[in-house]
N, C-alpha and C positions, 0 to 999 in steps of 0.2 A: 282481494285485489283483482282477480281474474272477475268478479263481477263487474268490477269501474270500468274495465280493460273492453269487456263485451258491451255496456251499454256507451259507450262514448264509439265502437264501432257501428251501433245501431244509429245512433242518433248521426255518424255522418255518413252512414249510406242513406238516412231519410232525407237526409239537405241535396245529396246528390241526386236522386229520383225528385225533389221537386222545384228542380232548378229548370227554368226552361231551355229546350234545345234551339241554338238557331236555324233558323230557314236553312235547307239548302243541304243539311248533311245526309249522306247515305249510307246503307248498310246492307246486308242480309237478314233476310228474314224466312224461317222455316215456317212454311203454311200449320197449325196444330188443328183448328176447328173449322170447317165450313158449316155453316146454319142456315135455316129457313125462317126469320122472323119476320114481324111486323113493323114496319115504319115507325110505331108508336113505343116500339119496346128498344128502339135506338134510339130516335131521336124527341121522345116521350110529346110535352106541351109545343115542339116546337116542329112536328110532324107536318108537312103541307096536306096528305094522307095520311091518317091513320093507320087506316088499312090494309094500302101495298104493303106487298109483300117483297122483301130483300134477303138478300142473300146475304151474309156479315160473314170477313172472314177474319179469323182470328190467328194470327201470329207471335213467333216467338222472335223477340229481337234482343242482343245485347243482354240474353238471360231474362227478359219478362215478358209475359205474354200479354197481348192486347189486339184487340182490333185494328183490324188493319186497313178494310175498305166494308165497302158496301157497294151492293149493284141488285140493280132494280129488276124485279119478275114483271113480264114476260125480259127475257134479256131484253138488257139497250145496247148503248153506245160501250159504256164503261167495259161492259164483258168482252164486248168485241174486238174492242184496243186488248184485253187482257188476251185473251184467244190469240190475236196475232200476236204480241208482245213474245210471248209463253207458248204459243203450237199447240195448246192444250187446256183447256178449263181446270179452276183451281183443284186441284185435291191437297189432300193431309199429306204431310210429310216433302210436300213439293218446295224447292227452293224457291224465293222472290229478291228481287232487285226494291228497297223501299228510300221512300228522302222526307224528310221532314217539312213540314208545309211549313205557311208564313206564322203560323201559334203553336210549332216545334211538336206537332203531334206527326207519327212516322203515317205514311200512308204507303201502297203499292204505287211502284215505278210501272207508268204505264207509256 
């Protein structure tokens, strides 16, 4: 019985993770990973550059972690809204303000 009991728990925390969020809602989000990757290892066939290099930063929100922005090496624009936004360049463990774009993926409030 506690097996039925656990996988009918599983099966709707999978409906609720892949439900989409709408547009518009906010949360907190704890910075966990800042990286140095390649345009190509985000955004693979669909890279304008392959090559650039970004910054990806990854977040805890609502208990899961996930990407949360990307910003382009040498900085651009996006770092610099973050810098003023935040007083300070991302680190680990740093709080964020994030909202869900128009396809319910969470991005940083910028």
């Amino acid at each position: 019985m506690l097996w039925r009991h656990t996988r009918i728990r599983q099966s709707e925390a999978s409906e609720r993770v892949d439900q989409k969020r709408k547009p518009g809602l906010k949360a907190k989000a704890t910075i966990t990973k800042v990286q140095l990757v390649k345009a190509v290892d985000v955004f693979k066939d669909k890279a304008k550059d392959p090559k650039q290099q970004l910054y990806a930063i990854h977040g805890r929100v609502n208990e899961r972690e996930m990407r949360n922005a990307t910003f382009a090496k040498p900085h651009g624009e996006e770092i610099s809204q973050f810098k003023q936004h935040y007083k300070r360049f991302p680190t680990i463990g740093m709080k964020v303000d994030v909202v869900t774009d128009e396809n319910g993926y969470w991005k940083i409030a910028l």
